[in-house]
C-alpha positions as CSV (number, residue, x, y, z in Angstrom):
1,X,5.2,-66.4,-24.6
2,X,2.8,-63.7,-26.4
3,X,-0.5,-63.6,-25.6
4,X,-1.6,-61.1,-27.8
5,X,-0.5,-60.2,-31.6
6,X,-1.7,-57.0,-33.3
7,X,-0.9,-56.4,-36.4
8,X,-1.5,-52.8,-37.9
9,X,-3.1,-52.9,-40.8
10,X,-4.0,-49.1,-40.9
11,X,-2.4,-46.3,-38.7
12,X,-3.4,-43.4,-40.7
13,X,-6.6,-41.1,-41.0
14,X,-9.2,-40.1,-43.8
15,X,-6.4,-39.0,-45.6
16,X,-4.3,-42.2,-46.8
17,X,-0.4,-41.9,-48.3
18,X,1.8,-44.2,-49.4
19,X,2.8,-45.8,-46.3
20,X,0.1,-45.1,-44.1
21,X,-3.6,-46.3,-44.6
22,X,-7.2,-45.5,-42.9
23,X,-7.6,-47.3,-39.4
24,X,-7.6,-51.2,-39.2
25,X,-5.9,-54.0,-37.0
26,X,-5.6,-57.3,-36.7
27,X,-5.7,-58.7,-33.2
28,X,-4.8,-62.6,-32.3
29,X,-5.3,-64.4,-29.3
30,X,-6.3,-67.8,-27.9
31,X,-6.9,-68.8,-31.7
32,X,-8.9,-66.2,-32.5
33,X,-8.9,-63.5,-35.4
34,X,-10.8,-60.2,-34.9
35,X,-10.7,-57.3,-36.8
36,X,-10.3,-53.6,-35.0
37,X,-12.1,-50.9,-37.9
38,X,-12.3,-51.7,-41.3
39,X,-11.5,-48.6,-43.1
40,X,-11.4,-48.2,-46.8
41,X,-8.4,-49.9,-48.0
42,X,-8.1,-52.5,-45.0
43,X,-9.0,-55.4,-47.2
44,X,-6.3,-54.8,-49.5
45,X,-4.0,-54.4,-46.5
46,X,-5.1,-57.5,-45.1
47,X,-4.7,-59.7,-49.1
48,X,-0.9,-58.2,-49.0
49,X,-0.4,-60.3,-46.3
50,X,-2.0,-63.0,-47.5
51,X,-4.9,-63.4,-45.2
52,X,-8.1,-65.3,-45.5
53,X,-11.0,-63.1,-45.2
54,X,-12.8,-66.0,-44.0
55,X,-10.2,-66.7,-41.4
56,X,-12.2,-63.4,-39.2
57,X,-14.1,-64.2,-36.3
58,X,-15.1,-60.7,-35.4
59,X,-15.0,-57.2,-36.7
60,X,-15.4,-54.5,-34.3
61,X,-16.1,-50.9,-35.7
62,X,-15.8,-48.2,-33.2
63,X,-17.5,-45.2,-35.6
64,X,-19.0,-44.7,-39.2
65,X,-16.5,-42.5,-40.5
66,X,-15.2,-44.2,-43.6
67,X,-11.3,-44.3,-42.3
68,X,-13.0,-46.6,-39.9
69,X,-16.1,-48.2,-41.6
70,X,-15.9,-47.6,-45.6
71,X,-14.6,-51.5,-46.2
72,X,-16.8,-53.2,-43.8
73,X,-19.7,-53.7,-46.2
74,X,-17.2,-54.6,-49.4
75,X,-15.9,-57.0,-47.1
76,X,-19.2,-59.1,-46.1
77,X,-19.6,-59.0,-50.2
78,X,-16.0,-60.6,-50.9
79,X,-16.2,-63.0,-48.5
80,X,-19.5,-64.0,-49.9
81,X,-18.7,-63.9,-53.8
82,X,-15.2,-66.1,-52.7
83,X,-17.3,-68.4,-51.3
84,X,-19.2,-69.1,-54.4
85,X,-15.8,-70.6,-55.4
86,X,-15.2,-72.5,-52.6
87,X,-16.3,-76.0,-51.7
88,X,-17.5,-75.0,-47.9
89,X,-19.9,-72.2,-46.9
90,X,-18.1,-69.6,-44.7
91,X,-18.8,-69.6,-40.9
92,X,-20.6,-66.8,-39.3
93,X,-19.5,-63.2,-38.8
94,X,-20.2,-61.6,-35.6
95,X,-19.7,-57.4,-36.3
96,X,-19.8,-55.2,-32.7
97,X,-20.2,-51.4,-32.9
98,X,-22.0,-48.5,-31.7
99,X,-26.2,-48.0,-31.7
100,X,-27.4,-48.5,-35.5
101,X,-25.0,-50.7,-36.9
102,X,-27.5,-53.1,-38.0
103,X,-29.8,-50.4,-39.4
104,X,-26.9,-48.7,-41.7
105,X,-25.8,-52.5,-43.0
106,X,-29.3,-53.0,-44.0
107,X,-29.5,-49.6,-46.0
108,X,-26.5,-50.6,-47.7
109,X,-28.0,-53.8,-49.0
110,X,-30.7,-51.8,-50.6
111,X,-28.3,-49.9,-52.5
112,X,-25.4,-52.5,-53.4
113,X,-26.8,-56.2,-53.9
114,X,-25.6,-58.4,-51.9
115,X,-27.2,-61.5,-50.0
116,X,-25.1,-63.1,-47.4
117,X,-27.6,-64.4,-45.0
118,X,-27.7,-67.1,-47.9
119,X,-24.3,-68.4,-47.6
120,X,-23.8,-67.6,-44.1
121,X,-25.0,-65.5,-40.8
122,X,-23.9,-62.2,-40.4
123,X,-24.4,-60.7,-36.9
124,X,-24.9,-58.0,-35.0
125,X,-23.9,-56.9,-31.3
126,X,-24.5,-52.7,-30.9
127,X,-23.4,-50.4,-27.6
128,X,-22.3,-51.5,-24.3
129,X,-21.4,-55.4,-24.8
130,X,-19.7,-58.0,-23.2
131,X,-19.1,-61.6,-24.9
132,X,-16.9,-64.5,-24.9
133,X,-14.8,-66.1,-27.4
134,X,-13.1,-69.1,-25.6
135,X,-11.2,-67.9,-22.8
136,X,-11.0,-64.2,-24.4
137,X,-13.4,-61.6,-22.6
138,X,-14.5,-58.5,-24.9
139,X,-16.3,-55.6,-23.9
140,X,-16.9,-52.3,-25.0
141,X,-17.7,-48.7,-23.5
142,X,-18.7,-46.0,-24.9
143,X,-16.7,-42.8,-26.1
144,X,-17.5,-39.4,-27.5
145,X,-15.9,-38.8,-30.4
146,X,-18.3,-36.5,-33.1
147,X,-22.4,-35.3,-31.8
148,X,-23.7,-36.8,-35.1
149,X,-23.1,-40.7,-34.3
150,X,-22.2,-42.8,-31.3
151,X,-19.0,-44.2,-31.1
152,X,-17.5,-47.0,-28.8
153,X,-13.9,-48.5,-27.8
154,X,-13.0,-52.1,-27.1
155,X,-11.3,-54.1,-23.7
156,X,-9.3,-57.6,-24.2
157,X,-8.9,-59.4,-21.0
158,X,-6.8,-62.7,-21.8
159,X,-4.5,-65.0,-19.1
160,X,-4.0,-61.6,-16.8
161,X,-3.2,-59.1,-20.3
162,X,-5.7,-56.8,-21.1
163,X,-5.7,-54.7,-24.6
164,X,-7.7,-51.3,-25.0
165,X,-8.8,-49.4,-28.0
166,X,-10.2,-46.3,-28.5
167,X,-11.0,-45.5,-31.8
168,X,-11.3,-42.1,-32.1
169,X,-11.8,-39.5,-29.3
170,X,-11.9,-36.2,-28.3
171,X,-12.1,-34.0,-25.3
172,X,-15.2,-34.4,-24.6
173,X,-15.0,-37.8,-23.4
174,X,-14.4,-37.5,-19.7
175,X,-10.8,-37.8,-18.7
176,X,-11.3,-39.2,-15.2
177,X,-13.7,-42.2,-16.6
178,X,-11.0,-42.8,-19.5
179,X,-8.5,-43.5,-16.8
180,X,-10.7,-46.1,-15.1
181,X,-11.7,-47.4,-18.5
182,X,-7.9,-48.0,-19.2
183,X,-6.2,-48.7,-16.3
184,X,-3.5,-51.3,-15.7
185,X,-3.4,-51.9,-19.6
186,X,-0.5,-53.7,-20.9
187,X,-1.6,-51.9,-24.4
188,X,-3.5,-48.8,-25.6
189,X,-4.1,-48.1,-29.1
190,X,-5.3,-44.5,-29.2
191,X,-5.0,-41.5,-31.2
192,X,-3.2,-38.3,-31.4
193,X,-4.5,-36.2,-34.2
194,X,-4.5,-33.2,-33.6
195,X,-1.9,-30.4,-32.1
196,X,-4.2,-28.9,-29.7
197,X,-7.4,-30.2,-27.8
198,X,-10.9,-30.3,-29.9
199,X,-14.0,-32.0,-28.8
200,X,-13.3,-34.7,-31.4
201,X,-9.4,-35.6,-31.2
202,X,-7.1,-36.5,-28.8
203,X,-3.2,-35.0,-28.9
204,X,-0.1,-36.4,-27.7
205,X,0.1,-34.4,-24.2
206,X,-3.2,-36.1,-23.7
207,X,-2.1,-39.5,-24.2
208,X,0.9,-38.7,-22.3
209,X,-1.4,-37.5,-19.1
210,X,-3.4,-40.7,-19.8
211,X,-0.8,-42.5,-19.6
212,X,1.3,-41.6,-16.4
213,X,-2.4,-41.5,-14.7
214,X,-4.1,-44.9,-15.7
215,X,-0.6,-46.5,-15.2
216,X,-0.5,-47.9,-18.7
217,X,2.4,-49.9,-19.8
218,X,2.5,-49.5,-23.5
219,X,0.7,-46.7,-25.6
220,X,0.2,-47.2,-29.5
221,X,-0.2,-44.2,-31.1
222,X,-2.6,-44.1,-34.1
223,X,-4.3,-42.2,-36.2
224,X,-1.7,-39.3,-37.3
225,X,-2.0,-37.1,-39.5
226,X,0.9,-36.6,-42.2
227,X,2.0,-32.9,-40.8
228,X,2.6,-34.0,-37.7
229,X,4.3,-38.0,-38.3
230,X,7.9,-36.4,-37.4
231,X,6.7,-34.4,-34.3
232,X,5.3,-38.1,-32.9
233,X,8.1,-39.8,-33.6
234,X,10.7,-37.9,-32.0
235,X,8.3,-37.7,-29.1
236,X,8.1,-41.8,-28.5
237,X,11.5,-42.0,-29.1
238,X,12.3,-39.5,-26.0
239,X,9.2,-41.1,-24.1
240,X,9.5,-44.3,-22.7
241,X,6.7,-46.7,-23.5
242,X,5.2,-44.8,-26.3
243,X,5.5,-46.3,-29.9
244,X,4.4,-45.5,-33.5
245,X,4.8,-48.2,-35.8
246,X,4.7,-48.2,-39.6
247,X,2.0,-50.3,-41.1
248,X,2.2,-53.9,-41.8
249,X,3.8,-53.9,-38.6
250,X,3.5,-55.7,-35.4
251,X,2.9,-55.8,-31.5
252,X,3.1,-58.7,-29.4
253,X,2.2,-58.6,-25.5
């Protein structure tokens, strides 16, 4: 039985097309419904498929770039205006993500109204965490992805599965704590941007080293930009346990 669903949402970058939005996925287990990056575009993605905003228990953002962050304000305001229609207030909203989180949501309520402390709590977890949620343990860790901001990636440990995310990173992280980060993992969801190493983005042959040294099971590769989508695909179709799924899509472990 599947202990884990993830439904992608968003496998693109800042550039959307047609098929392939900014960063977002929907991860289920033990009853619960948490949201990996909410970028711009991600709450349209998640209406297609008829979801409930208010269904969320969590929303993790791993960065600020707006691929990854530019619908996680709009979606604290839909979720309150709906609930002006509704009978019941919404239940709180817990959001985790790096250092300043808290500070940037309040600078956005100064320059789009919006008062949802009224309806319901909306909180705040920032950095190195590690919670509960029924018998699902979540922690983060920190990754270097751009100097300007932090940034942080996300661990799932349910029944004996564990679940890793990375958001974005680049070669600056360091590769030997990466390994211990995601080792034994029945599923990474990391990047491959880029052609060739930069400090900010990951490429294939360094998800491939990852892999075959951290003894991962199954790699999701996000985050791809549109020049080089048939260049990843013919790669996880010759690699075995490498996959790169079109949106809307899902994984079950």
């Amino acid at each position: 039985m599947a202990l884990f669903k993830i439904t992608i949402l968003g496998s693109g970058t800042m550039v959307p097309t047609k098929r392939r939005n900014p960063a977002g996925f929907l991860v289920e287990a033990d009853g619960k419904k948490i949201l990996l990056d909410c970028g711009f575009g991600v709450i349209r993605r998640l209406k297609d498929l008829n979801f409930d905003l208010e269904d969320l228990d969590l929303v993790f953002i791993s960065h600020f770039h707006t691929d990854h962050f530019g619908d996680a304000f709009p979606l604290i305001h839909s979720r309150w205006v709906n609930d002006i229609y509704k009978s019941k207030h919404n239940k709180p909203l817990l959001f985790l993500g790096p250092g300043s989180l808290a500070k940037r949501f309040k600078l956005w309520r100064k320059i789009f109204w919006v008062e949802p402390k009224e309806n319901y709590p909306v909180y705040f977890k920032e950095g190195t965490v590690k919670i509960r949620m029924g018998k699902l343990t979540i922690r983060t860790f920190p990754v270097k992805h751009v100097p300007w901001f932090k940034s942080v990636g996300i661990i799932f440990s349910y029944k004996g599965k564990k679940i890793v995310y990375t958001g974005d990173i680049g070669s600056k992280h360091n590769f030997e704590e990466l390994v211990k980060t995601v080792k034994g993992a029945d599923l990474l969801i990391t990047e491959a941007a880029c052609e060739k190493p930069t400090p900010n983005h990951y490429t294939i042959a360094q998800v491939k080293e990852l892999k075959s040294k951290s003894k991962v099971k199954k790699v999701l590769i996000v985050h791809v930009r549109p020049q080089h989508e048939k260049s990843i695909k013919a790669f996880c179709r010759r690699e075995k346990g490498f996959v790169f799924q079109e949106d809307k899509s899902t994984v079950v472990i």
